[in-house]
N, C-alpha and C positions, 0 to 999 in steps of 0.2 A: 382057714383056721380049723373048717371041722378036718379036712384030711388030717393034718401034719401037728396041729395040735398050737395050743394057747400058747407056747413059749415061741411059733416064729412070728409071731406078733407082737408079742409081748416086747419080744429083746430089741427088736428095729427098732421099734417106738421111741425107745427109752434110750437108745443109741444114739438116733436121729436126732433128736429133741434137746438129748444132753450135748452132744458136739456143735447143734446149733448153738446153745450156749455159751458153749465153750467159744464159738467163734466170733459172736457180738463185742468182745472187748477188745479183739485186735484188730477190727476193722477198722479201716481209715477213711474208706471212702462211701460214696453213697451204693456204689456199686455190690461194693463186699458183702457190709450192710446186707444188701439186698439178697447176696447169696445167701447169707447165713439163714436169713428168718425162709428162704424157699426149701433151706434143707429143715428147716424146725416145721413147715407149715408139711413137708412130707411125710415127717415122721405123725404127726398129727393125724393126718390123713386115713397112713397106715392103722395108727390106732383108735381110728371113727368107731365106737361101740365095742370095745375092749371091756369098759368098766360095767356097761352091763350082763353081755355074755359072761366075765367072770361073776358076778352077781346071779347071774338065770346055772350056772353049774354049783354054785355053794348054796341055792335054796331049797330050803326043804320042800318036799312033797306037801305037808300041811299047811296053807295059810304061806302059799307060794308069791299071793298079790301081795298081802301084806309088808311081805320079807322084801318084795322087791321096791316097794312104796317106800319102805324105810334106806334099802341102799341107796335109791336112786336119791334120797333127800340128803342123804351123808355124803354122795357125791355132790351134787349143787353146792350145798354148806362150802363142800371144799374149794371148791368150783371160785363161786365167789368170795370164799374169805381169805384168800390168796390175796388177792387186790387188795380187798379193804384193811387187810391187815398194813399191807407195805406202804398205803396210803397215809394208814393213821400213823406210822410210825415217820412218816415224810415229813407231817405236816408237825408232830411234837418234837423229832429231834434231829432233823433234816434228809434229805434225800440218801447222804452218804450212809448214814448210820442204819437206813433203811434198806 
């Protein structure tokens, strides 16, 4: 990432991760299945500490903990309210609509 720079991590990631999705729904088997979340869990992999490298290049010089105690809490927030969002909306207006 430091060579060649944040976008050939960036883009695999979001490549990876997306086509994983992409391929959970035509799966039939347990096997496919299986493929799809090995191609999401790479793309993942790939981008282990993406969101804070990009956070440690956009913080300022001054009050650089701070700035990074605040991203890293906006990531989490996102982190988890993914879930709990899809959750609350499973359980008020069923899983589909969710």
């Amino acid at each position: 990432m430091d060579r060649r720079g944040r976008v050939w991590v960036a883009v695999p990631t979001a490549v990876l991760l997306g086509l994983g999705l992409m391929l959970i729904p035509v799966t039939g088997s347990f096997g496919e299945l299986l493929a799809a979340t090995v191609v999401m869990a790479v793309g993942n992999g790939l981008g282990l500490g993406i969101v804070m490298t990009l956070g440690a290049d956009t913080a300022p010089r001054l009050h650089r903990a701070k700035y990074l105690g605040g991203w890293r809490l906006f990531a989490d927030i996102g982190m988890s309210g993914g879930p709990l969002t899809v959750s609350g909306l499973a359980a008020l207006a069923g899983l589909a609509s969710a």
